[in-house]
N, CA, C and O atoms as a DFTB+ gen file, in Angstrom:
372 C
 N C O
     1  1       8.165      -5.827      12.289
     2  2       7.835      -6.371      10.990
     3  2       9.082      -6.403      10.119
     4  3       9.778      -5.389      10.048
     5  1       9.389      -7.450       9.486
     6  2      10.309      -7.608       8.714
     7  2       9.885      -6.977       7.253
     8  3       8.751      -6.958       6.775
     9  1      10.871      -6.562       6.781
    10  2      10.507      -5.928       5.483
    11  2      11.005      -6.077       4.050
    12  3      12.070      -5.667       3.590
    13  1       9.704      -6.965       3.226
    14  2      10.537      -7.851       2.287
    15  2      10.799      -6.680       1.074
    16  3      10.348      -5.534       1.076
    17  1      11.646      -7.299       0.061
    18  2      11.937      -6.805      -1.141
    19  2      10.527      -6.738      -2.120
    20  3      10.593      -6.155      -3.202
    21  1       9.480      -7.261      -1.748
    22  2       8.474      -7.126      -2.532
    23  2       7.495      -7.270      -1.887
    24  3       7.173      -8.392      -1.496
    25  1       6.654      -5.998      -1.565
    26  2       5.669      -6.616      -0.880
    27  2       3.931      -6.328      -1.657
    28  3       3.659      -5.547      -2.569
    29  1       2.958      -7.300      -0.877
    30  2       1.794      -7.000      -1.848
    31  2       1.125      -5.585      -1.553
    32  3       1.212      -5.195      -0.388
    33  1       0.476      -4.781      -2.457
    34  2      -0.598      -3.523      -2.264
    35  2      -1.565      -3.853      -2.174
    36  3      -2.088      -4.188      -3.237
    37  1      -2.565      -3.995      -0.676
    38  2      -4.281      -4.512      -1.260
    39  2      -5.192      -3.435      -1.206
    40  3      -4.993      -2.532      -0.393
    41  1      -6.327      -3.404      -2.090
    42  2      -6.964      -2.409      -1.632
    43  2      -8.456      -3.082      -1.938
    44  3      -8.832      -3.733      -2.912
    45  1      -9.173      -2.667      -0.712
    46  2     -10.746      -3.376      -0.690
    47  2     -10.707      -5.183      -1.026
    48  3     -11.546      -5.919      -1.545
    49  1      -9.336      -5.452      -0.464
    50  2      -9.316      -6.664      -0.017
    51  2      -8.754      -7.378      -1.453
    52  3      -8.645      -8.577      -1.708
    53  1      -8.499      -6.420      -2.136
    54  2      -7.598      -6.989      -3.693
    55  2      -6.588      -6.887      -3.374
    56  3      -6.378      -6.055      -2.491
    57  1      -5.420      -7.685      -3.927
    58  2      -4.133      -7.378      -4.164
    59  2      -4.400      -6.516      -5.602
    60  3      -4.950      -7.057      -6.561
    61  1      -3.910      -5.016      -5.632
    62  2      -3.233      -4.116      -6.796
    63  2      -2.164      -4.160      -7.662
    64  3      -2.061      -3.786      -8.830
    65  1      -1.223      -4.783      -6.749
    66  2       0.173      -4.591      -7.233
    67  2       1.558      -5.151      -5.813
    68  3       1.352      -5.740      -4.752
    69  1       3.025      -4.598      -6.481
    70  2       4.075      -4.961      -5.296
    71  2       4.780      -3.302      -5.096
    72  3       4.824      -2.562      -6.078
    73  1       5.147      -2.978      -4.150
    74  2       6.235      -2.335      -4.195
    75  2       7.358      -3.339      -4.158
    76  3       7.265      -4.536      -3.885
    77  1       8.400      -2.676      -4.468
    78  2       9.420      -3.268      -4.840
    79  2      10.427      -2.782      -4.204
    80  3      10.474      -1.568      -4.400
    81  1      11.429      -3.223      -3.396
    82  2      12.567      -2.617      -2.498
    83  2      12.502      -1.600      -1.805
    84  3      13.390      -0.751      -1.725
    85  1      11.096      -1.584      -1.048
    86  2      10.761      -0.710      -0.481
    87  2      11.951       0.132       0.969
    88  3      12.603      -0.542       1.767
    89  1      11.929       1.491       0.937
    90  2      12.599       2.211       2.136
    91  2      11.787       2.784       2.938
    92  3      10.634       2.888       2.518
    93  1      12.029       3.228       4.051
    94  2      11.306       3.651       5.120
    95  2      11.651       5.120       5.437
    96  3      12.877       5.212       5.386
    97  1      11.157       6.176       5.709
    98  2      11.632       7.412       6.424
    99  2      10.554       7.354       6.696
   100  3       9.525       7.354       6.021
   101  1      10.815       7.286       8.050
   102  2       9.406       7.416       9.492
   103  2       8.337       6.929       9.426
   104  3       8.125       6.561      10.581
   105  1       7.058       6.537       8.527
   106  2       6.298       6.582       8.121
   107  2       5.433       6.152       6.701
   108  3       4.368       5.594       6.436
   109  1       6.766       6.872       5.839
   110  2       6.549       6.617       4.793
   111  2       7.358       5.293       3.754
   112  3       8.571       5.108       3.850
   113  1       6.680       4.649       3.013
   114  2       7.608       3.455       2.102
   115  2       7.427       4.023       1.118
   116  3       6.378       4.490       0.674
   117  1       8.374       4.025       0.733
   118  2       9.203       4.328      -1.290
   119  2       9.081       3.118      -1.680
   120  3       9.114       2.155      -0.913
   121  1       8.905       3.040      -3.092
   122  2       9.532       1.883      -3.536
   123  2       9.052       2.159      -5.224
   124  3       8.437       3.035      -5.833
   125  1       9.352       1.583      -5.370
   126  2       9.058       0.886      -7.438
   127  2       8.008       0.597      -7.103
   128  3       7.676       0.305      -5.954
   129  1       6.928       0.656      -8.620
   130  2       5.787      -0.443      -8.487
   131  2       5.674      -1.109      -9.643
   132  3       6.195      -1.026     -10.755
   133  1       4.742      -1.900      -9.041
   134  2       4.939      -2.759      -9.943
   135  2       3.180      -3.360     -10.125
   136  3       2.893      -4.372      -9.484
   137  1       2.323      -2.849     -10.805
   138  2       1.082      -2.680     -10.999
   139  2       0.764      -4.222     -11.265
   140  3       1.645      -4.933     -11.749
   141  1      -0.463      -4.729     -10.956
   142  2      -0.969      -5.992     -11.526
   143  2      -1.893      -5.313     -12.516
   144  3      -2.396      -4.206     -12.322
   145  1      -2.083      -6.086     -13.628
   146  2      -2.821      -5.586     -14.941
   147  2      -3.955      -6.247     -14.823
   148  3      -3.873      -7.368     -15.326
   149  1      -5.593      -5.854     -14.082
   150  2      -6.467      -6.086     -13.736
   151  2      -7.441      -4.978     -13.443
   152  3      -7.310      -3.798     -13.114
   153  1      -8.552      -5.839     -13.698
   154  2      -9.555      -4.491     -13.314
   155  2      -9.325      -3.493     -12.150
   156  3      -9.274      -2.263     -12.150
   157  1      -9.131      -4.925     -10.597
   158  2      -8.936      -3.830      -9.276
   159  2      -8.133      -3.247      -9.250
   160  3      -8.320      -2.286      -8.503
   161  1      -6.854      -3.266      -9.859
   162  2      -5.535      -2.188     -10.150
   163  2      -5.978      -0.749     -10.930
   164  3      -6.014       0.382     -10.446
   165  1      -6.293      -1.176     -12.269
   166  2      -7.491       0.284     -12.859
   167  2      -8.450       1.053     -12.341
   168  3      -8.772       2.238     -12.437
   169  1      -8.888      -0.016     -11.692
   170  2     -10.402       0.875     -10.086
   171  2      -9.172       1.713      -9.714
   172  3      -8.871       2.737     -10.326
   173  1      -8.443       1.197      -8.625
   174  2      -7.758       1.467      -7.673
   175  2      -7.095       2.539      -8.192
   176  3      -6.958       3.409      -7.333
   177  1      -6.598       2.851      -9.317
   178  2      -5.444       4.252      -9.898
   179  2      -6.726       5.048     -10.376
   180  3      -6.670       6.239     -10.069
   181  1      -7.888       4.659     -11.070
   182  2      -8.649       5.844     -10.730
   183  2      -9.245       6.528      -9.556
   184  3      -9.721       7.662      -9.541
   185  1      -9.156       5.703      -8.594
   186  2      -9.484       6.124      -7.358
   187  2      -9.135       7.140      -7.066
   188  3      -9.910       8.078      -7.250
   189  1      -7.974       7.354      -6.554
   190  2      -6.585       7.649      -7.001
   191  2      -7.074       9.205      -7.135
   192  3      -7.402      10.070      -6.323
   193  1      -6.936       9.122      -8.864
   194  2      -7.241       9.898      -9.491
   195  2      -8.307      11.033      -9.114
   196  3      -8.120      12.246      -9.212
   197  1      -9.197      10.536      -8.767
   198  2     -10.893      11.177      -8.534
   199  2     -10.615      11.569      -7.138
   200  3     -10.432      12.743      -6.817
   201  1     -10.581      10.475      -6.223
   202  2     -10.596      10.797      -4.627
   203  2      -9.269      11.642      -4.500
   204  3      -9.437      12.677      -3.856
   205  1      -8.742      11.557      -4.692
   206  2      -6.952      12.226      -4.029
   207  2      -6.202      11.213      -3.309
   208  3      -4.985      11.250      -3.128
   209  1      -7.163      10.111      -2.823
   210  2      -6.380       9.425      -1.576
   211  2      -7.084       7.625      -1.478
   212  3      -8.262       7.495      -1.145
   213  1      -6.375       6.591      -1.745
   214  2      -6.683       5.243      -1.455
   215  2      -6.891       4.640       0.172
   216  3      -6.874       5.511       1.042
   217  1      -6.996       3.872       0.416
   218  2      -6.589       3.572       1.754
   219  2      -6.324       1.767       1.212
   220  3      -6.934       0.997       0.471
   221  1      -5.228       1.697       1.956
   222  2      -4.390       0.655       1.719
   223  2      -3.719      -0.365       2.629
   224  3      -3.294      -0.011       3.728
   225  1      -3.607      -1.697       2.177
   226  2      -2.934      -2.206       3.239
   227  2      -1.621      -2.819       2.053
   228  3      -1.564      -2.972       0.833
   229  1      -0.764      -3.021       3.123
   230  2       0.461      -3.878       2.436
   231  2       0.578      -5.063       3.554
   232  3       0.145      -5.249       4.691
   233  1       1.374      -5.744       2.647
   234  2       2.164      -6.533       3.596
   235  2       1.104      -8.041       3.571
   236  3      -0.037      -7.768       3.197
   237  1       1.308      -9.434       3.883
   238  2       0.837     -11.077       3.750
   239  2      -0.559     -10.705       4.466
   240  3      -1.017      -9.578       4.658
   241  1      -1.070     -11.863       4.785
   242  2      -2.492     -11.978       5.689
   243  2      -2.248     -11.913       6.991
   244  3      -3.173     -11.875       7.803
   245  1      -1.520     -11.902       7.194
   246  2      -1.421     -12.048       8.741
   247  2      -0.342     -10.762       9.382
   248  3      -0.281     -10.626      10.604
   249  1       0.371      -9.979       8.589
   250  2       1.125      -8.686       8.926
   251  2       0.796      -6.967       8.387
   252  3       1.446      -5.922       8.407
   253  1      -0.356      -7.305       7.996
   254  2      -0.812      -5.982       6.782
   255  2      -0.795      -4.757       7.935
   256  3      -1.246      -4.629       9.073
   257  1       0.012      -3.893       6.960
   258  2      -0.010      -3.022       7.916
   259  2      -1.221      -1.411       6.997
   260  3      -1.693      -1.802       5.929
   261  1      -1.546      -0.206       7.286
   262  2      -2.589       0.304       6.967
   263  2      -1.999       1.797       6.963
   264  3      -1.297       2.398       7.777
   265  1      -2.660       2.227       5.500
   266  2      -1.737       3.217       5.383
   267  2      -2.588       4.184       3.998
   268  3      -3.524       3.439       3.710
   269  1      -2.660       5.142       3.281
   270  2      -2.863       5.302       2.168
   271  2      -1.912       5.550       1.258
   272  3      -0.714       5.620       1.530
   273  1      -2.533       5.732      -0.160
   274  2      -1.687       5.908      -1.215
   275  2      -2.212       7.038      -1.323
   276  3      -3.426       6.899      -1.472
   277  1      -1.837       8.323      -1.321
   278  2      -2.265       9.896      -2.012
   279  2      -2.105      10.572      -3.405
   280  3      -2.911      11.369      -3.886
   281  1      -0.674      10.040      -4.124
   282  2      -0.471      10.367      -5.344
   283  2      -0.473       9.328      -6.189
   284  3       0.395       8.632      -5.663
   285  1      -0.964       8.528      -7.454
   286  2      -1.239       7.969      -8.026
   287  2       0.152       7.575      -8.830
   288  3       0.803       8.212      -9.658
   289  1       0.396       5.893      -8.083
   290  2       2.070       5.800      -8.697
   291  2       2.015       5.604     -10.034
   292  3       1.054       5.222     -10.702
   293  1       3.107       5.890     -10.382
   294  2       3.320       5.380     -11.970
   295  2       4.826       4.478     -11.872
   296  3       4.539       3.295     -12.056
   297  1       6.291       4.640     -11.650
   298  2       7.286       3.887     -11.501
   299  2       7.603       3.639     -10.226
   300  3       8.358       2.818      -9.706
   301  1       6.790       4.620      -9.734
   302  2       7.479       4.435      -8.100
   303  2       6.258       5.105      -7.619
   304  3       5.715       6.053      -8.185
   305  1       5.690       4.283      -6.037
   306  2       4.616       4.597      -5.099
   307  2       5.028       4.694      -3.647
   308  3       5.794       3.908      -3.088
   309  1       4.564       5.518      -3.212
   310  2       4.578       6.064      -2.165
   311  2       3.382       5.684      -0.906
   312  3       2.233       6.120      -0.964
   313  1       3.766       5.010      -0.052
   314  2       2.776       4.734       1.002
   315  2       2.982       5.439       2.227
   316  3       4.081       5.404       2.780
   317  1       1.783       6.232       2.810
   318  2       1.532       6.827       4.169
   319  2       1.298       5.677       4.950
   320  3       0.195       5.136       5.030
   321  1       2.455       5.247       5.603
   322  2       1.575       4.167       6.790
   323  2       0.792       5.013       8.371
   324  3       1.321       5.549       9.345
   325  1      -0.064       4.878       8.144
   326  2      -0.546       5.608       9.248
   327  2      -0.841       4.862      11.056
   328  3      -1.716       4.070      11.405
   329  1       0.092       5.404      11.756
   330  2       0.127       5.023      13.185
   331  2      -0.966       4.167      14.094
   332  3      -1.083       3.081      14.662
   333  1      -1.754       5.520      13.819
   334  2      -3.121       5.160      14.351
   335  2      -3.596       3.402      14.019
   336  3      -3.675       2.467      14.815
   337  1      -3.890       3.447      12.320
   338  2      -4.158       2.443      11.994
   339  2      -3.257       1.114      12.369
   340  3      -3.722      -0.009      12.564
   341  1      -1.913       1.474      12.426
   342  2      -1.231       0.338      12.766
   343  2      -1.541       0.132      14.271
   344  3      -1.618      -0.991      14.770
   345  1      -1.639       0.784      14.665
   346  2      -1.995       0.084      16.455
   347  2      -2.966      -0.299      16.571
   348  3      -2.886      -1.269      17.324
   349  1      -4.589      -0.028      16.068
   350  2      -5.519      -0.845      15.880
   351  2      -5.744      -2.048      15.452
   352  3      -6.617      -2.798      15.889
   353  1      -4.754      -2.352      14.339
   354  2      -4.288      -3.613      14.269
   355  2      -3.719      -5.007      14.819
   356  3      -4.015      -6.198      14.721
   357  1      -2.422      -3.964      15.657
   358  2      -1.317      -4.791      16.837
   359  2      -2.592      -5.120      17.849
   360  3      -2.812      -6.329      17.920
   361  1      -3.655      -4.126      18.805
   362  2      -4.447      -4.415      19.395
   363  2      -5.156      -5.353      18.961
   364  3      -4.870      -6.315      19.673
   365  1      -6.149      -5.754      17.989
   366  2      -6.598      -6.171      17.507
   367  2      -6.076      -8.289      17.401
   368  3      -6.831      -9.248      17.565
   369  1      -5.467      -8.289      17.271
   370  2      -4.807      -9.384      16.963
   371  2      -4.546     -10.140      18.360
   372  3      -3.940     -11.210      18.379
């Protein structure tokens, strides 16, 4: 997977928001965020909030990869891409 400078956050099939220049260590993407100002973005950070943990996809329609959000970003978000989920995917397709 190529990995753009901005990519989308969906959650329950919304786009939330972008990370923004996202980095990789193993697993995890860093990046800036960059919130969309909408109801499913407000769901989604209370989620957040209440649950401890989102489940998330990033990335176009056709490359999303699956992962959660655990701490509730504010300038910068943090994504767990989780393995498992990504190979269910690659299979899948």
């Amino acid at each position: 997977m190529t990995i753009q400078k901005k990519m989308p956050v969906w959650w329950y099939g919304k786009c939330v928001g972008f990370i923004i220049n996202p980095t990789i260590d193993n697993f995890d993407f860093y990046g800036q965020w960059q919130p969309l100002q909408d109801s499913a973005c407000k769901k989604f950070l209370e989620w957040i909030e209440t649950d401890g943990e989102a489940e998330i996809k990033i990335g176009d329609d056709h490359s999303k990869l699956k992962g959660t959000v655990e701490i509730k970003p504010d300038e910068e978000i943090e994504l767990k891409i989780r393995p498992n989920l990504m190979m269910k995917h690659v299979v899948s397709r």
